[in-house]
Legacy VTK file of the C-alpha trace (Angstrom):
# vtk DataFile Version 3.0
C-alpha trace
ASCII
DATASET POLYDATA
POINTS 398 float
-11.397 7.412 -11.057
-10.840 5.752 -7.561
-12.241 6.726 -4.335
-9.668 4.914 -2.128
-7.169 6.928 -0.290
-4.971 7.519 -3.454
-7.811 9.265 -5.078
-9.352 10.868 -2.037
-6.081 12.317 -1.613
-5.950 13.905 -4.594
-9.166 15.069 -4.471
-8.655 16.951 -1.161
-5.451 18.374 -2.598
-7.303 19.378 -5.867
-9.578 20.922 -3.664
-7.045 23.165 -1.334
-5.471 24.195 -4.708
-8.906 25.161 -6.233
-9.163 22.814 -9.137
-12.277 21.436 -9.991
-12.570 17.766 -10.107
-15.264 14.911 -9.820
-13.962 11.677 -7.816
-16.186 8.282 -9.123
-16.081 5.096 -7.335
-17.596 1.683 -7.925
-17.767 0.414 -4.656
-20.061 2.189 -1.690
-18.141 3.892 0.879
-19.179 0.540 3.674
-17.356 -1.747 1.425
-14.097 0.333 0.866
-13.821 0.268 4.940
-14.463 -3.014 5.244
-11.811 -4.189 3.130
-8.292 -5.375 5.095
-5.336 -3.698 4.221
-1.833 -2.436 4.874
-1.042 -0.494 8.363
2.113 0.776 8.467
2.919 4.597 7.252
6.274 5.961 6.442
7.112 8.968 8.182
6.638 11.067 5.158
3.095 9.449 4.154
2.521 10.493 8.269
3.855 14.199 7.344
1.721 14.404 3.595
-1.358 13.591 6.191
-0.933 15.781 8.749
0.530 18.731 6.501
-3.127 18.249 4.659
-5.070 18.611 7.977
-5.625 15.202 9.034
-3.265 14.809 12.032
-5.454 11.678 13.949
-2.911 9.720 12.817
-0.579 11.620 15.254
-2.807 11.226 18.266
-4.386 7.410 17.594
-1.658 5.768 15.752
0.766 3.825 17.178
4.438 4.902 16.816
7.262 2.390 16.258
10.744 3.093 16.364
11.747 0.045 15.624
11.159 -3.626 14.196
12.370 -7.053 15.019
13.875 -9.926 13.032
13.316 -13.466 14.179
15.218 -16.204 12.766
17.140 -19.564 14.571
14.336 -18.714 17.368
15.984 -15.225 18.232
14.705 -11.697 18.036
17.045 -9.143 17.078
15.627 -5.338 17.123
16.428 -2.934 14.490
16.370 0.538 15.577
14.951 2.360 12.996
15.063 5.645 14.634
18.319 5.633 15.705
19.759 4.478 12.671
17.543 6.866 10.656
16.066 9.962 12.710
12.360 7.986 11.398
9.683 5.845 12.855
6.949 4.865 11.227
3.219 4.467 12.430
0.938 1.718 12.857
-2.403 3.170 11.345
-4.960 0.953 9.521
-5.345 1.518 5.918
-8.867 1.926 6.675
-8.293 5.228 9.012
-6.554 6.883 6.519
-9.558 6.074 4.100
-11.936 7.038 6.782
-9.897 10.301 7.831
-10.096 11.369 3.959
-13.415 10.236 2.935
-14.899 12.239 6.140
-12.858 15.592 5.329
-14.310 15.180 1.544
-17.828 15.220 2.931
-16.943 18.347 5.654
-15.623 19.882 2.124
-17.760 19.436 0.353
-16.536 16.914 -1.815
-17.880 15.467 -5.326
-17.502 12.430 -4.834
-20.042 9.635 -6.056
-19.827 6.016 -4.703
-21.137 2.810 -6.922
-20.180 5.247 -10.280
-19.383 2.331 -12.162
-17.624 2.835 -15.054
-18.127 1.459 -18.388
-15.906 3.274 -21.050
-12.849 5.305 -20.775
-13.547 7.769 -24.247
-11.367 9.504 -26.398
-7.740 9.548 -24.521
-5.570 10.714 -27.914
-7.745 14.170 -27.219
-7.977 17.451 -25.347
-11.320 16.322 -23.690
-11.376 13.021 -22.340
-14.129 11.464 -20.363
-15.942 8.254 -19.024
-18.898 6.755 -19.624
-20.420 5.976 -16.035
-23.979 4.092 -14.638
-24.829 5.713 -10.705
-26.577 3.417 -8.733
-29.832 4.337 -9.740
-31.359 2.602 -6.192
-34.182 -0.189 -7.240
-35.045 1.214 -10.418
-31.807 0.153 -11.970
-28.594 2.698 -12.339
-28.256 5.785 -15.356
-25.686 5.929 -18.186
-24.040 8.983 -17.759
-20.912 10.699 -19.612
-18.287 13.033 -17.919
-16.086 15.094 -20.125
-12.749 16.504 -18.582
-9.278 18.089 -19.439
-7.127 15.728 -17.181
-8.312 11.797 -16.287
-6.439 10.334 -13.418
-6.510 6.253 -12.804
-6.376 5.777 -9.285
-9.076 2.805 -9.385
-6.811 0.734 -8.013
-5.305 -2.793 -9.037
-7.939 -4.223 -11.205
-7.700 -0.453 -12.890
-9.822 0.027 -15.913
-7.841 2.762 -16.840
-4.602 0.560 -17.203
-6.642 -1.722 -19.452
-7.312 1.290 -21.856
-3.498 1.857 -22.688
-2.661 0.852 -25.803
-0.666 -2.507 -25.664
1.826 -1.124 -27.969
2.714 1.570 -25.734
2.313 -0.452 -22.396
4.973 -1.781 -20.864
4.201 -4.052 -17.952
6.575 -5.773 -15.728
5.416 -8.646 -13.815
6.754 -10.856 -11.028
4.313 -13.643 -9.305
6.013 -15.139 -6.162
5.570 -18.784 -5.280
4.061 -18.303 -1.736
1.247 -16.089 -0.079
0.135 -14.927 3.292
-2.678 -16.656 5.176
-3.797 -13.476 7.185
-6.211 -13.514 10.870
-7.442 -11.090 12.720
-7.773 -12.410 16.422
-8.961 -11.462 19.763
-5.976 -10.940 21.334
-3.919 -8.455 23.358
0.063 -7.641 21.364
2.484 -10.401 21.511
4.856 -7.886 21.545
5.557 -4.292 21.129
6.576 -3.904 17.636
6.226 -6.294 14.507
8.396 -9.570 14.834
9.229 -10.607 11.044
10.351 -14.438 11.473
11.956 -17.230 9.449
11.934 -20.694 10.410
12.517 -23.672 8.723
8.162 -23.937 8.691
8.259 -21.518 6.433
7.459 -17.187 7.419
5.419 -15.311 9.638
4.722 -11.877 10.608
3.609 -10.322 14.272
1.668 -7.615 13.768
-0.619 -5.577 15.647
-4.547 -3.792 15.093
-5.217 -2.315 18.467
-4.950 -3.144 22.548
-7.324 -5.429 22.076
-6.464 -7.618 18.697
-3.650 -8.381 16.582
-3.077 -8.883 12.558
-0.871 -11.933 12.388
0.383 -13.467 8.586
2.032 -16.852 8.098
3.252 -18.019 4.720
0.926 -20.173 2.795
0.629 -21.584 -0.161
-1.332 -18.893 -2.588
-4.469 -21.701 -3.372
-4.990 -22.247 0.129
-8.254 -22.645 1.324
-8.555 -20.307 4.417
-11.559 -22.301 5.367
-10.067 -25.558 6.059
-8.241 -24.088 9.071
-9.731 -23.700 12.681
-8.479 -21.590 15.570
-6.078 -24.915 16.537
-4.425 -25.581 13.548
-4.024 -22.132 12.726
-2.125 -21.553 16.508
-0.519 -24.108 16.420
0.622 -22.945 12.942
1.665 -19.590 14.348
3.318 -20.742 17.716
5.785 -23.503 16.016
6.800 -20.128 13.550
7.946 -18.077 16.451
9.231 -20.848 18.680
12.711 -20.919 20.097
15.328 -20.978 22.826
14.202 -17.847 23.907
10.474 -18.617 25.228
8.964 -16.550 22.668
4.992 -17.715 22.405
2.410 -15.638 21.431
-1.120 -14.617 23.379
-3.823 -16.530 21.703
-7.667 -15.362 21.630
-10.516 -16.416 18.921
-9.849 -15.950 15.352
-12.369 -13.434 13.736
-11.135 -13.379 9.952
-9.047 -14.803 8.118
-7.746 -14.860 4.223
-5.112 -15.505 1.923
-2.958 -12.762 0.138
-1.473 -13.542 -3.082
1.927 -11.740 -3.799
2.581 -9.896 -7.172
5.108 -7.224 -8.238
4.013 -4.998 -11.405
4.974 -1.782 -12.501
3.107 -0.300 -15.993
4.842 2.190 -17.808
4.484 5.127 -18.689
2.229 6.334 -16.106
1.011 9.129 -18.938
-0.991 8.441 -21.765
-2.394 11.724 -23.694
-4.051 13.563 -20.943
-4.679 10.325 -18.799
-2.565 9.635 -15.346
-2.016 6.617 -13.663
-1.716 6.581 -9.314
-1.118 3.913 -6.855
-1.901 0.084 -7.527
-3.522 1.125 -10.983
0.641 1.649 -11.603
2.213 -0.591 -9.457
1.596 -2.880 -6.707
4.153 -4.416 -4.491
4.694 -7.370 -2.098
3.193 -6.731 1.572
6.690 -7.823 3.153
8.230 -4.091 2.956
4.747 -1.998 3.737
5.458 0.120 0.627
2.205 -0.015 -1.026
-0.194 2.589 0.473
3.214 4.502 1.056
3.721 4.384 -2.712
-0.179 5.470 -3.015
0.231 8.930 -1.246
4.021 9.856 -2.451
2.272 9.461 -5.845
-0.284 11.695 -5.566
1.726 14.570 -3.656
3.845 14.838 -6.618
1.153 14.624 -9.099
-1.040 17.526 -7.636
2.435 19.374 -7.919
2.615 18.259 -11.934
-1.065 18.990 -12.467
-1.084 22.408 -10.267
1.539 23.768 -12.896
-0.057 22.068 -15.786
-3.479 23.974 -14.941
-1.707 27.200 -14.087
0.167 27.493 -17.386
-3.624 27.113 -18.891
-3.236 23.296 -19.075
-3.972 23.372 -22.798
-1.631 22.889 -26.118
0.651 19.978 -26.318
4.076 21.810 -25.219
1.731 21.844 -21.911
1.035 18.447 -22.170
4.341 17.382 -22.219
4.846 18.757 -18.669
2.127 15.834 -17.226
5.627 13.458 -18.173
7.396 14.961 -15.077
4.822 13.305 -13.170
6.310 9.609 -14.521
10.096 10.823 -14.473
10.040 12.277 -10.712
7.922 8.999 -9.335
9.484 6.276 -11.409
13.248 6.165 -9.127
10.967 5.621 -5.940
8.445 2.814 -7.649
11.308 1.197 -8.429
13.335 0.861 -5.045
10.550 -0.105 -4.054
10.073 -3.054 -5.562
13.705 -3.606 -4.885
13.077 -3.266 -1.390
10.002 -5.417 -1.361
11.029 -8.162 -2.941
14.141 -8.330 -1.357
12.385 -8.847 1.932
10.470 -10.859 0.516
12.940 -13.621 -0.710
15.128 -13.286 2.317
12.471 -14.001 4.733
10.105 -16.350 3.046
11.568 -20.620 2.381
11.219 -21.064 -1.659
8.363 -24.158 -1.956
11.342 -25.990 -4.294
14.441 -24.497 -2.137
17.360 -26.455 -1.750
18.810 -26.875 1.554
21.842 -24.575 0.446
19.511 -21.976 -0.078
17.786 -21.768 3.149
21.144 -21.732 5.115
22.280 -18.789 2.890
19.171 -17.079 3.559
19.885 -17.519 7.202
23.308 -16.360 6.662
21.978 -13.438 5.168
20.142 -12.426 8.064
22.547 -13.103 10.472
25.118 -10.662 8.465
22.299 -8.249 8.364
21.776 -7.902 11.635
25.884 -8.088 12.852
26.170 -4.794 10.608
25.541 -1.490 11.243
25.201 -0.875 7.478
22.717 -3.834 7.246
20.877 -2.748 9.640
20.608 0.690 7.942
19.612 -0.383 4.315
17.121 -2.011 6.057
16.202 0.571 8.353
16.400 3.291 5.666
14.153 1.404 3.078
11.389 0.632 5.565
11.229 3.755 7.174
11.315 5.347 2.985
13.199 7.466 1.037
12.818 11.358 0.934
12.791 14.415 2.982
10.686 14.531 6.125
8.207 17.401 5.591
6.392 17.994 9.437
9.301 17.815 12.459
5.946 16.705 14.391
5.973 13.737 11.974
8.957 11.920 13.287
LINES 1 399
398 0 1 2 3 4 5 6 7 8 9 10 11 12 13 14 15 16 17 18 19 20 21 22 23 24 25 26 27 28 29 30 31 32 33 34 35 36 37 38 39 40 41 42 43 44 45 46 47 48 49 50 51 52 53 54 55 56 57 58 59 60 61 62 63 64 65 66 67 68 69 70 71 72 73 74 75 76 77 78 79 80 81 82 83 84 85 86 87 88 89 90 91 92 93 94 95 96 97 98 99 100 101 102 103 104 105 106 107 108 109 110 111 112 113 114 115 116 117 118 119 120 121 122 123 124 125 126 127 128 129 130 131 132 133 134 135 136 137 138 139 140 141 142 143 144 145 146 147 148 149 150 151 152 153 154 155 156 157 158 159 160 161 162 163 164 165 166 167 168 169 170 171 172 173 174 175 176 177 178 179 180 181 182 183 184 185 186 187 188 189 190 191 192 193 194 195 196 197 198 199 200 201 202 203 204 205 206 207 208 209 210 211 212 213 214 215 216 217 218 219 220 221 222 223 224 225 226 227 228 229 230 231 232 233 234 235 236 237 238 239 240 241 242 243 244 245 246 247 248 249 250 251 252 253 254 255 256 257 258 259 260 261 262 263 264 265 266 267 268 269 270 271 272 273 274 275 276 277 278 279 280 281 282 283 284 285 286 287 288 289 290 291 292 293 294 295 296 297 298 299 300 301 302 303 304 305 306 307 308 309 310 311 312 313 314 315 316 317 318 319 320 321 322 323 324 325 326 327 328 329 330 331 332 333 334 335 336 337 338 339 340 341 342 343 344 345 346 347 348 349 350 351 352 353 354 355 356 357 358 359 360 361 362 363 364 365 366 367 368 369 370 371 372 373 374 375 376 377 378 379 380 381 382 383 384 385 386 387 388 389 390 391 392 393 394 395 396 397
């Protein structure tokens, strides 16, 4: 269940292995592109891409090898690269769906858009399955019911499959932070030429980047703002008095073409396993934006599960001595999920002013920064954790 790039994923890696599998998705394939999201890919999401065929991201992506912090109205690089042997790429969430859903089609690929789902069925057995309506044009959609010997959740936040755990075997963590992101997309050629993450005393924002021809630009909000109250002034002006300092910094301004809020939540459900049932991506966890960790967390998922479920089916994937080898797939991505969140929120409260923060507070979060960035092993946590965790698979890759 999902047809986003966690699933898609999957599917094209269930398909290179030879396992037969049926991908359903709510939304249409239009609506799935349209929707803004993350663009920054480790360089071992950029190796599980390219080692699957889809290399684009090699020759369109932007590579960064390196990131700047902004604070007291000063930029101070960290070399990721040279502190790590990794960049990472600037790729739109939307090409990697786009690179995926197209190879499914070349394939292929089962894969059936507005399959809305309306009952996850019997998960305690050896044959789970879904009841499911297809879009049925005009005439109204069809009830249909798919039987299966492994059901995978990767339907994303809002994940029905999460909601069919049982509550006495779900445990779900839950942090909601105190601020958002008020997000545009403007007309505009790069302020600079890798993301600026800034504190001020106005609160955070984040210099980002689309192509050579707009820019993705965040400043911290409160998360029940209305991004309709703000014009293209107010929302420079916002932007400009974030990033000013002693240094001339200003960014190039251009028309505003969207713009949005982003509420901030950290949640991890566990397990990840019930019966035959297997949850992927945001229907497990979702993370902060801050770090860039979760489409990252998306695709490291599903590698490792197609290596728990290629076992599974090649041991005959039946009998429940079998079905206790679907837990490796929670114990080997659990460690990662989790410094993860670490890592996320820990950007997250460093850079971002607390709506309630005492003035002790904000100077220790400056203070914070500034010892980051005077110490080589700051500025390698940070560089490690951003770039991720893990062995780089593809030399090409970094």
């Amino acid at each position: 269940m999902g047809g986003g790039p966690a699933g898609l994923l999957l599917s094209h890696l269930l398909h290179t292995s030879g396992i037969e599998h049926v991908v359903l998705e709510s939304r249409t394939r239009d609506e799935i592109y349209r929707t803004t999201r993350a663009g920054i890919l480790e360089a071992s999401s950029v190796s599980t891409l390219v080692d699957a065929g889809l290399d684009r991201v090699l020759r369109e992506g932007d590579r960064h090898d390196g990131i700047a912090l902004r604070f007291d109205g000063e930029s101070h690089r960290i070399d990721l690269h040279g502190l790590t042997g990794r960049a990472v790429w600037l790729y739109p969430q939307t090409e990697v769906f786009t690179d995926l859903a197209d190879r499914r089609a070349a394939d292929g690929g089962d894969v059936r858009w507005q399959a809305e789902v309306t009952e996850v069925l019997d998960l305690g057995t050896d044959h789970p399955g879904v009841r499911w309506t297809d879009a049925g044009g005009a005439a109204g959609g069809t009830e249909r019911e798919l039987r299966c010997d492994v059901l995978v959740g990767a339907d994303g936040s809002h994940s029905t499959c999460r909601h069919t755990l049982p509550e006495s075997l779900r445990r779900h963590y839950v942090h909601e932070y105190p601020y958002a992101w008020f997000g545009v997309i403007v007309e505009a050629p790069r302020s600079a030429p890798e993301l600026v993450y800034t504190a001020s005393e106005h609160g955070f924002a984040l210099i980002s980047q689309r192509t050579e021809t707009h820019q993705r630009l965040y400043f911290q909000c409160d998360p029940d703002e209305d991004p309709s109250g703000w014009d293209d002034e107010r929302i420079w002006g916002e932007l400009q008095r974030r990033v000013a300092g002693g240094d001339g910094f200003r960014l190039v301004e251009g028309p505003v073409e969207e713009r949005s809020v982003l509420r901030f939540r950290s949640s991890v459900v566990e397990p990840v396993r019930h019966g035959r049932m297997l949850l992927a991506g945001d229907a497990a966890h979702t993370v902060p934006p801050t770090g860039a960790k979760g489409l990252n967390l998306a695709l490291a998922d599903v590698v490792v599960l197609h290596d728990v479920l290629t076992t599974w089916f090649a041991r005959g994937g039946n009998g429940r001595a079998d079905d206790d080898l679907l837990d490796e797939y929670g114990r080997r991505v659990s460690e990662r999920v989790w410094r993860a969140q670490h890592f996320s929120a820990w950007m997250s409260r460093m850079l971002h002013s607390h709506p309630a923060e005492s003035g002790f507070e904000a100077r220790r979060r400056v203070a914070e920064l500034r010892t980051l960035v005077d110490s080589e092993a700051g500025r390698r946590f940070l560089a490690e954790g951003y770039t991720g965790w893990g062995p780089i698979i593809t030399e090409g890759a970094m």
